[in-house]
N, C-alpha and C positions, 0 to 999 in steps of 0.2 A: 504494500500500500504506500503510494507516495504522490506527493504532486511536481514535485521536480528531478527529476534525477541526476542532475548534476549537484542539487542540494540538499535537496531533503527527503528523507527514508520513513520507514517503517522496519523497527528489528524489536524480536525475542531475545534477549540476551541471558546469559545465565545466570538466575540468585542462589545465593547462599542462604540452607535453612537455617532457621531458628526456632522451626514450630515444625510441628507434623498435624496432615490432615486426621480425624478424630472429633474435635471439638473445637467450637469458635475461639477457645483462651488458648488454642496450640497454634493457631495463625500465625505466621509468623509477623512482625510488626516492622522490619528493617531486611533487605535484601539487597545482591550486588545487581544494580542495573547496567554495566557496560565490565566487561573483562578489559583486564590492562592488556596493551598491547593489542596488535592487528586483529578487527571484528571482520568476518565473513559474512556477507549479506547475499538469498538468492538473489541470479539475475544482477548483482550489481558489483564493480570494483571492490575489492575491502578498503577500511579507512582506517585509522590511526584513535587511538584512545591510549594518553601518555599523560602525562603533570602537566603539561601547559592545557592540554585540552579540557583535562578533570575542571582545574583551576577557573577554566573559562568559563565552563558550566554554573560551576557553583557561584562563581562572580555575579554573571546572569540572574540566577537563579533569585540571589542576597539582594537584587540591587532591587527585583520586582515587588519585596516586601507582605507576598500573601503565601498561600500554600497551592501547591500545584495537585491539577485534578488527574484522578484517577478513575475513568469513567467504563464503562461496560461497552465494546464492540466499536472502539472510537465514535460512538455516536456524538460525541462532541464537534465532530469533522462536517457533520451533515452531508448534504447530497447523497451518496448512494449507503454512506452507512448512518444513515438518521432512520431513525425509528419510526414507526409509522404514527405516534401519537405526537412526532416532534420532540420530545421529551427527551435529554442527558441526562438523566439520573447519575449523582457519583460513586463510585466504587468506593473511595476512599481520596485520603489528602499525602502528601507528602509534605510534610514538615522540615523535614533537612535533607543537603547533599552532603557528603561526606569522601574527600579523597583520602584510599588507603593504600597509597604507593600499587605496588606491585600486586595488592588485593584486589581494583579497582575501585569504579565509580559505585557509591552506596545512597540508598535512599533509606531515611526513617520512613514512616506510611501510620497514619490510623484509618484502619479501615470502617465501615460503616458496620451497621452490626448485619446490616443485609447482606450486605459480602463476605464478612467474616461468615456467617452459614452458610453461604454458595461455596467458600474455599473450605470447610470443610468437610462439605458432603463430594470434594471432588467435582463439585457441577460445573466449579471453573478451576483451569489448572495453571494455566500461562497468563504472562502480559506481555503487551509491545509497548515499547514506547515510541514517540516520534520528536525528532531529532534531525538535527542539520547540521552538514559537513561543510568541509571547505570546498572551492572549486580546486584551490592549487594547495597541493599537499594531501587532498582529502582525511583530513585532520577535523571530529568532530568538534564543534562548539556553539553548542547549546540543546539543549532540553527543552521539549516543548510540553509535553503531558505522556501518560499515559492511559492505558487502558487493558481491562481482563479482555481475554480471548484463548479462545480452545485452538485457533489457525496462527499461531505463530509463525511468521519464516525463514527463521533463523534452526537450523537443521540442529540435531541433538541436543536439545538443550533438556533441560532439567524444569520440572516443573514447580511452582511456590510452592505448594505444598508436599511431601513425600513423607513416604519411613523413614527415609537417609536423612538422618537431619548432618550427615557433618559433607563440611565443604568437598568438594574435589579439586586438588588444586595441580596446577602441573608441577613437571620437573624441573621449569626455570624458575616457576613461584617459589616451589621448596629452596632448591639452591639459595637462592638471595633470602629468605626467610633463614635460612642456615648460616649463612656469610655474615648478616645483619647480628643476630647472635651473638657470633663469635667476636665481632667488631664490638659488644658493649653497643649496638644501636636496637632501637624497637625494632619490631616486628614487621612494622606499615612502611619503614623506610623505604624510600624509590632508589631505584639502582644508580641514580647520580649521587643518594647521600652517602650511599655504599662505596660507591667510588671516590666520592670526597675523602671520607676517613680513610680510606686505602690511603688516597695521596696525602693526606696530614701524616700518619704513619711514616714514610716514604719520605717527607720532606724532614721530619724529626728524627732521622738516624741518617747515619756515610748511607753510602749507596751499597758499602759494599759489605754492611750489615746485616748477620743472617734476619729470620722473622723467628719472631719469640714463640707467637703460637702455633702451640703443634697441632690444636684439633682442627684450625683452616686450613692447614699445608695440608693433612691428612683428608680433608674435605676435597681438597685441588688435587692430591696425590701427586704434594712435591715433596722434597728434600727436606729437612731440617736446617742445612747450610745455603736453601736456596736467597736470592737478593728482593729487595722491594722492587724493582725494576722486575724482574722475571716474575714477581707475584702479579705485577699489574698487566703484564703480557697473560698473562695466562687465563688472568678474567675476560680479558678482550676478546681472547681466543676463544672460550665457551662463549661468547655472548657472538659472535661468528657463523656458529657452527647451522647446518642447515636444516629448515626450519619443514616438517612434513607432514605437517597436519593436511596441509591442500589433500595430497598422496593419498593419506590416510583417509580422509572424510569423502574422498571419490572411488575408494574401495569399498569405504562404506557402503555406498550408494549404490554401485554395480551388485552388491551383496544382494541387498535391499530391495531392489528392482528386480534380480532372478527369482526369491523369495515369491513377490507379488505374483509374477508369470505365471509361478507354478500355481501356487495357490488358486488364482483367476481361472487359469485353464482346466484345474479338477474340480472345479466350482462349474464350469460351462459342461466338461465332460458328464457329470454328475444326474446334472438337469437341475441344478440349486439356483442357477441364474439364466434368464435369455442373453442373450446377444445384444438386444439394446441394453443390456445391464452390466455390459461390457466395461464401458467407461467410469460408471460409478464405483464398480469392483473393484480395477485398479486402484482408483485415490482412495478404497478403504482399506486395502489389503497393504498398499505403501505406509501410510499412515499408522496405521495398526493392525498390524498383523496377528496377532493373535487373538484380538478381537474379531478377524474376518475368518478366523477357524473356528470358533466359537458358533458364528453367525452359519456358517456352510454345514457344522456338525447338528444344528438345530435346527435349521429351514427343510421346510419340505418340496419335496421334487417337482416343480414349477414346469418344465418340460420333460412330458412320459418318452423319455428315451426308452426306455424297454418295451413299450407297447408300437414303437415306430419300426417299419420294415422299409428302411428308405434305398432297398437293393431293388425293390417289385415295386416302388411305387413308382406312378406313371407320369410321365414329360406334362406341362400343360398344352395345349396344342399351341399358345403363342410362341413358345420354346423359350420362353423366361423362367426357369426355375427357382427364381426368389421369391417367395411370396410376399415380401415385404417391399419388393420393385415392384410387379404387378399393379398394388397398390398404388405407390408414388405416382408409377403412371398414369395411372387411371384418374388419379384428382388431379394431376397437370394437362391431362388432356394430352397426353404422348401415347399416340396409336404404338402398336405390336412392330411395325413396320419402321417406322419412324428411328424407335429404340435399337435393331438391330443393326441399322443402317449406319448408326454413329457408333456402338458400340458392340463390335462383330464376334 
């Protein structure tokens, strides 16, 4: 969902629990709205979420003075996602942004008590927020609102409410959460403060001074005698190194889609679904898959394939074997003749 695409998006980003669904007091009430570091959006370039961008947000955000809405199905947008009474009801408020370095960009949220029961009976699972990038850099900066919705499209994400209430973080999260530690910095520190105390370090000893601590070297898997100069290479080095989630997330996908195939075509072979219910299949069996074996092992046999003898049964005389052309024909006014003649 967007209305510019050189500026402004629509994405699902990943939150971090702090409630599980269960009961309206497990809600969670604060979540991460943007992952630090490059967001992948369908269908569009990815963009940049770093400290200057977090910072810009939040600046934004402080300067407006009220609380930002959180509304159901972006009806706040109107036009084609406005509700037919007209009516934006809000989901909830967001009270603060929060940058946490390397954790990302964070929202507090009171929800309403109407959406706290929709999240958690599961009736809603996701949000998107909308959001505007830069043209040059494509570097987010600004927050415009959110809203719950079941059609995020931002691929794997995680939904507000689960059983898992503990974060997932990667392995360059952990690292610098490791590194940060070991330097005597907090936890939320961004990889420039990290690299700052490296270089104070660095500046406050010769050069040709081992490093004192042995659980970073051991971290880095260097030397005991190695220099500050080669400690600062070697962060550089992992922060280098190639990045495969694209790889990974289009393996995904390929997975994902053969999945669907199968499912879709022993759903047709079956008699569980027509042919026009071809398309719908697909987007449910991608979506949720195990929800569309659920739906195949419990629907009944909609087309009597066992009762059909389609070896003896007989041509129509127009020699169109569709009976779903026939039809099309027939209400367009396309003679027998006509159809065969363009289409031999």
């Amino acid at each position: 969902m967007k209305r510019n695409p050189e500026t402004m998006g629509f994405i699902a980003a990943m939150p971090d629990m702090e409630g599980q669904a269960g009961t309206p007091d497990n809600v969670p009430t604060s979540f991460q709205v943007f992952p630090y570091g490059e967001v992948t959006l369908q269908g569009e370039p990815p963009f940049l979420v770093d400290d200057q961008a977090m910072n810009s947000v939040i600046e934004l955000f402080n300067a407006r003075g009220i609380d930002m809405v959180i509304d159901y199905e972006h009806q706040t947008e109107g036009g084609e996602y406005a509700s037919p009474d007209g009516k934006a009801p809000a989901a909830g408020w967001v009270k603060s942004l929060e940058n946490r370095g390397i954790d990302g960009l964070w929202a507090k949220v009171e929800w309403t008590d109407t959406a706290r029961e929709l999240l958690a009976k599961r009736e809603y699972r996701y949000y998107s927020p909308v959001f505007l990038v830069s043209k040059q850099g494509r570097r987010l900066v600004r927050l415009i609102r959110m809203a719950l919705t079941n059609a995020p499209r931002l691929d794997w994400i995680r939904p507000i409410v689960a059983k898992n209430t503990q974060p997932t973080r990667s392995h360059e999260m952990e690292f610098m959460i490791l590194l940060a530690k070991l330097l005597g910095l907090p936890e939320t520190s961004t990889q420039e403060q990290v690299l700052a105390k490296v270089g104070e370090l660095q500046a406050s000893q010769p050069a040709d001074e081992p490093v004192a601590c042995k659980e970073a070297l051991d971290a880095l898997g260097l030397p005991e005698t190695v220099g500050k100069s080669e400690l600062v290479a070697t962060i550089h080095a992992l922060k280098q190194r190639p990045d495969y989630s694209k790889e990974i997330a289009a393996l995904k996908a390929k997975l994902a889609a053969r999945e669907r195939d199968e499912l879709v075509s022993a759903a047709l072979k079956d008699g569980k679904i027509t042919a026009a219910q071809k398309e719908w299949a697909e987007t449910y069996a991608l979506s949720d898959p195990e929800g569309f074996k659920l739906f195949a092992a419990k629907a009944p046999q909609v087309v009597p394939i066992d009762q059909l003898d389609l070896v003896q049964a007989p041509k129509p005389k127009s020699g169109i074997e569709d009976d779903v052309q026939l039809k099309i024909n027939k209400m367009c006014g396309v003679d027998d003749e006509t159809w065969k003649k363009y289409n031999p």
